[in-house]
NUTORTI-747985 format. One record per residue (C-alpha): chain; residue in three letters; residue number from 1; x, y, z. Coordinates in steps of 0.1 Angstrom, whole numbers, always signed. Layout:
> unit code pos px py pz
> A ALA NUM X Y Z
...
END
This chain:
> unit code pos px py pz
> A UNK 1 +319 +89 -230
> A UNK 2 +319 +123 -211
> A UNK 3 +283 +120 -209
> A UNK 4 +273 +88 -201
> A UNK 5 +251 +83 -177
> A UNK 6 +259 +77 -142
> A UNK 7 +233 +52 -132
> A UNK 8 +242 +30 -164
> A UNK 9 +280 +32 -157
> A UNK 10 +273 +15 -124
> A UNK 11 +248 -11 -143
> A UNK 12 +276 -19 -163
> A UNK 13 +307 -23 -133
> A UNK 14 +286 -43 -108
> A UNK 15 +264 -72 -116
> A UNK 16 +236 -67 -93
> A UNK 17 +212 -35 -85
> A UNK 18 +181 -35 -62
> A UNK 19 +160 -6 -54
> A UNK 20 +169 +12 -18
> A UNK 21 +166 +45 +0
> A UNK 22 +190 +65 +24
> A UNK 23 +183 +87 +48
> A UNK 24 +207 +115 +56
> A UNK 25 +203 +131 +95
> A UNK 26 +224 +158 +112
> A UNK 27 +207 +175 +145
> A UNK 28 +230 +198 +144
> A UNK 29 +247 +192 +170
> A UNK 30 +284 +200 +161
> A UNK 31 +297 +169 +171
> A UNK 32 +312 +138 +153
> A UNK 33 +278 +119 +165
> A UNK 34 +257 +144 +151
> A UNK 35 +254 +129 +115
> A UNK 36 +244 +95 +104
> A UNK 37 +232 +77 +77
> A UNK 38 +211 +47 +71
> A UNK 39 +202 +27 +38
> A UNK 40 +173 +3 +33
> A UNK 41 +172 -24 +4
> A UNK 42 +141 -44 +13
> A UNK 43 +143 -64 -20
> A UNK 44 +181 -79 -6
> A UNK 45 +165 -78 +32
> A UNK 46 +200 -57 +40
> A UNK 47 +202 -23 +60
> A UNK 48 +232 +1 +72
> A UNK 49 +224 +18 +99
> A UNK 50 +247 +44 +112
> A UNK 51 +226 +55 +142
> A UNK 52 +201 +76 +119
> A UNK 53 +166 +72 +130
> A UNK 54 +152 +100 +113
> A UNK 55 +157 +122 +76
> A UNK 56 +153 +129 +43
> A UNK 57 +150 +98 +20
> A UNK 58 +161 +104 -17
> A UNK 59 +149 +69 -36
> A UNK 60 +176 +52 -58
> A UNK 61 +199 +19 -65
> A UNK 62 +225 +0 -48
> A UNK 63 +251 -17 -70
> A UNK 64 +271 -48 -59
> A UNK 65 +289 -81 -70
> A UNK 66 +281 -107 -49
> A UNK 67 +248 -108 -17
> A UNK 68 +275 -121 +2
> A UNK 69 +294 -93 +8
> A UNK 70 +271 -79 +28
> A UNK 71 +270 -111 +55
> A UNK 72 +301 -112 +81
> A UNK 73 +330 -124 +75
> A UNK 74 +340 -164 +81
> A UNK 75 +377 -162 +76
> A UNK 76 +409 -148 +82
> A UNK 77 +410 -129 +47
> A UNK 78 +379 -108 +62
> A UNK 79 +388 -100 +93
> A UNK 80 +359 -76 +103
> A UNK 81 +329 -69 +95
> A UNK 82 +331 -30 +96
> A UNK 83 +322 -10 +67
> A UNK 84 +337 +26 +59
> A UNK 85 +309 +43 +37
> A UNK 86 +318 +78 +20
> A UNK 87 +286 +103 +10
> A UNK 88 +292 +125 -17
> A UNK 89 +278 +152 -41
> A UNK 90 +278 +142 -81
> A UNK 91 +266 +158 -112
> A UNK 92 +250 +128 -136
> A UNK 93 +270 +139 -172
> A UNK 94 +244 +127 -186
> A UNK 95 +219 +151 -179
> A UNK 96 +234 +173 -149
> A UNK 97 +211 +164 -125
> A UNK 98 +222 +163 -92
> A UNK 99 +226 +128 -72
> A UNK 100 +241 +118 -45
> A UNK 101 +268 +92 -43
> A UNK 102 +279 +67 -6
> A UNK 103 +303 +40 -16
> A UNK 104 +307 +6 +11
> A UNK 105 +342 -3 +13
> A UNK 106 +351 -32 +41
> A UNK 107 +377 -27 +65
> A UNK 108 +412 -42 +43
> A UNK 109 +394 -44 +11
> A UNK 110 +406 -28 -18
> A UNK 111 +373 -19 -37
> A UNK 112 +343 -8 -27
> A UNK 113 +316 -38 -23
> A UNK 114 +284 -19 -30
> A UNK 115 +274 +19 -42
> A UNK 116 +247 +38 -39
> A UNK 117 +231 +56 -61
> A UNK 118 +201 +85 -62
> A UNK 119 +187 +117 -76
> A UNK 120 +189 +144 -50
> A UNK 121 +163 +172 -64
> A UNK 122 +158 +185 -27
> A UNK 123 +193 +185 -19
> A UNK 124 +191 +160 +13
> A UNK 125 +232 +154 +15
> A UNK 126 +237 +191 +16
> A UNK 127 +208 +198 +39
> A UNK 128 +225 +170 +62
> A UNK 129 +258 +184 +54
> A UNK 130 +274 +155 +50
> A UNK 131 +288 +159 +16
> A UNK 132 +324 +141 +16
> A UNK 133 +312 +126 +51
> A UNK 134 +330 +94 +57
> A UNK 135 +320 +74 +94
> A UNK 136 +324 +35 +103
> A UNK 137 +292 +7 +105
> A UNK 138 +278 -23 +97
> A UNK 139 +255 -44 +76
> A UNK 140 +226 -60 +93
> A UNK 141 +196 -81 +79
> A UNK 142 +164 -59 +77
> A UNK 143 +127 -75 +80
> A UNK 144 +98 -50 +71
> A UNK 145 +62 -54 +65
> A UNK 146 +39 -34 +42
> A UNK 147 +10 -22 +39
> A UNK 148 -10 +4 +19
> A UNK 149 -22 +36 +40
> A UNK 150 -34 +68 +36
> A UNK 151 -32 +98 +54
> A UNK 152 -60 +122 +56
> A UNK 153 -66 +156 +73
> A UNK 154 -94 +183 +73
> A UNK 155 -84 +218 +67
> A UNK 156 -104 +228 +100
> A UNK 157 -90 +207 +122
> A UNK 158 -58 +198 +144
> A UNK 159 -59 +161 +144
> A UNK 160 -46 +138 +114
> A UNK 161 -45 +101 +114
> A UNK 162 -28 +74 +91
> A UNK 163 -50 +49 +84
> A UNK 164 -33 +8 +75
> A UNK 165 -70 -10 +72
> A UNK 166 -51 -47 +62
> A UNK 167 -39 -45 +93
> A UNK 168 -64 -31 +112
> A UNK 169 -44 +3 +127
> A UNK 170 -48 +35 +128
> A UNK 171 -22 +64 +139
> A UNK 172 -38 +96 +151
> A UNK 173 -17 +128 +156
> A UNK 174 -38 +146 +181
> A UNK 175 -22 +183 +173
> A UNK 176 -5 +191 +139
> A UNK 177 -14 +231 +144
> A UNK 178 +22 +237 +147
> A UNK 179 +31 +232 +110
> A UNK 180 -2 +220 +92
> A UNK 181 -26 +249 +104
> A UNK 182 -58 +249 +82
> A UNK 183 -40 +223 +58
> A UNK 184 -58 +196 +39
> A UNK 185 -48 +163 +33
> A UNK 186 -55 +129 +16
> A UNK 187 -25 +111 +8
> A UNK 188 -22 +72 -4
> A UNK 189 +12 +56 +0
> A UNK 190 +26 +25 +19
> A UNK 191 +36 +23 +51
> A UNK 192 +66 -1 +62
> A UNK 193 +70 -13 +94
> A UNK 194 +97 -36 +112
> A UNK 195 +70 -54 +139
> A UNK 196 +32 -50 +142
> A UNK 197 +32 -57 +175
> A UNK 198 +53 -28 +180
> A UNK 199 +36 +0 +163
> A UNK 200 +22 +13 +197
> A UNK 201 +54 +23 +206
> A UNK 202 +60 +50 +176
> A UNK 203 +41 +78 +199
> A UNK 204 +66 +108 +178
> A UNK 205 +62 +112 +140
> A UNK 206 +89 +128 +119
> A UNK 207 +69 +149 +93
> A UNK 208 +75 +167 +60
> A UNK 209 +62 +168 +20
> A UNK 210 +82 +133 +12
> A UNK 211 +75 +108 +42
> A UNK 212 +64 +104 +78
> A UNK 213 +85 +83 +103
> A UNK 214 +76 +71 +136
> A UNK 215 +100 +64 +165
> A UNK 216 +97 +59 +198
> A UNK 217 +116 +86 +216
> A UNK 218 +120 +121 +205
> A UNK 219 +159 +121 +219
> A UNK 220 +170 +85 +224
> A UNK 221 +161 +65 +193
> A UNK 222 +184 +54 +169
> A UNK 223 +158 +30 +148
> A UNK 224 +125 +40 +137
> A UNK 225 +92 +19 +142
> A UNK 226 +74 +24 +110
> A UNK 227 +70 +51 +80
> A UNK 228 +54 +62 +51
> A UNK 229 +61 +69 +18
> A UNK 230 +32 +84 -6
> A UNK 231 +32 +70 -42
> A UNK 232 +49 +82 -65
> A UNK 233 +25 +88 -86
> A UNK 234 +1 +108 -58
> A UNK 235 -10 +141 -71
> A UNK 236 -10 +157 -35
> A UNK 237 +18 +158 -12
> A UNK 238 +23 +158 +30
> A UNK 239 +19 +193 +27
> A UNK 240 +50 +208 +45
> A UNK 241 +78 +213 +17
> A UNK 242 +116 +206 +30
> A UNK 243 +123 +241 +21
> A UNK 244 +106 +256 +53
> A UNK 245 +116 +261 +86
> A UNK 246 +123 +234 +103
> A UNK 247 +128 +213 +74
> A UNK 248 +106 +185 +89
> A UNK 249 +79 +190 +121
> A UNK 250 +81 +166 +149
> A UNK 251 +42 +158 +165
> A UNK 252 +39 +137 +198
> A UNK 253 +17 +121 +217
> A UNK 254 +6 +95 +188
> A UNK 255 -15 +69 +199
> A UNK 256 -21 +37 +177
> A UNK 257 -54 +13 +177
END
């Protein structure tokens, strides 16, 4: 059984799996508050937030039992509603690939209640250093919309815009020369948001090869306003690979319409 596969094992010990994405931050700050985590599963309307607002977002699974483990608790055998998560580095048996690995365990509980579950080809945990990183949050319902968008940019110019035409908006980035100089690009994907009526408020945008997030203050926010994913299947990328310096670009002054 030495090289069964990871992602099956957990098919097989929990009876539920959805489709959800983490995002691992550290600004490198040095302190305690300086790493976070947060984990979206749309399909289950869920989300753990641990004050991350921005990061790399490596696409996988989350396991559990039963959808109410996620709600708060209603009696004195479940006390709390806090939830210890632990984010660790794992080697898939099955075909060493690399994956990352947070478990949710409820304050008293004696097993974890939910795992989560991704392939980590970029390395986002160790980026974020937060392998073996262990930190206290909660559950909370999540509500997005979606929409599919695209992205496009001349190669002689500084300005790049996202464009959402169901909805009617369009995000322009005014000047992208600090990272995207003489870069072309034309990328479809979707782009989730939590409010429409809010998307004038994401005026910074979070940028690298893998997804652009929008947030509404460059220091402050802990929640992000909207973001986009390309398809998987897209043959061109954002552009700036997570292996340069900075790892992602920051671009301000975005204005929506």
């Amino acid at each position: 059984m030495g090289n069964e596969d990871l992602f099956t094992t957990l098919k097989g010990n929990y009876n539920y799996h959805v489709t959800a994405f983490a995002l691992f931050f550290n600004n490198g700050g040095g302190q305690t508050y300086s790493k976070a985590l947060r984990v979206e599963a749309p399909d289950i309307g869920k989300e753990f937030a641990d004050n991350a607002y921005i990061g790399r977002d490596p696409d996988g699974f989350l396991y559990f039992n039963n959808l109410e483990s996620f709600s708060q608790p209603r009696d004195a055998l479940a006390p709390s509603d806090d939830v210890t998560y632990t984010a660790e580095k794992v080697t898939n048996p099955y075909d060493n690939k690399v994956l990352c690995k947070v478990t949710f365990k409820r304050s008293g509980a004696d097993e974890p209640h939910a795992v989560f579950l991704a392939e980590d080809p970029l390395g986002a945990l160790k980026a974020a250093d937060m392998d073996g990183w262990s930190a206290t949050s909660k559950w909370k319902p999540l509500t997005l919309g979606s929409v599919n968008a695209t992205i496009y940019k001349k190669g002689d110019t500084k300005q790049f815009a996202l464009t959402a035409s169901t909805i009617h908006k369009t995000a322009t980035v005014p000047n992208s020369e600090n990272g995207l100089h003489s870069t072309q690009v034309q990328v479809d994907g979707i782009l989730h948001f939590k409010d429409i009526n809010t998307l004038s408020s994401g005026t910074y945008a979070n940028y690298n090869d893998d997804r652009v997030i929008f947030y509404a203050n460059d220091t402050y926010a802990k929640d992000f306003v909207a973001f986009f994913i390309p398809y998987e299947y897209s043959v061109y990328k954002l552009g700036y690979k997570p292996d340069q310096k900075p790892t992602a670009l920051t671009f301000t002054k975005v204005s929506w319409a």
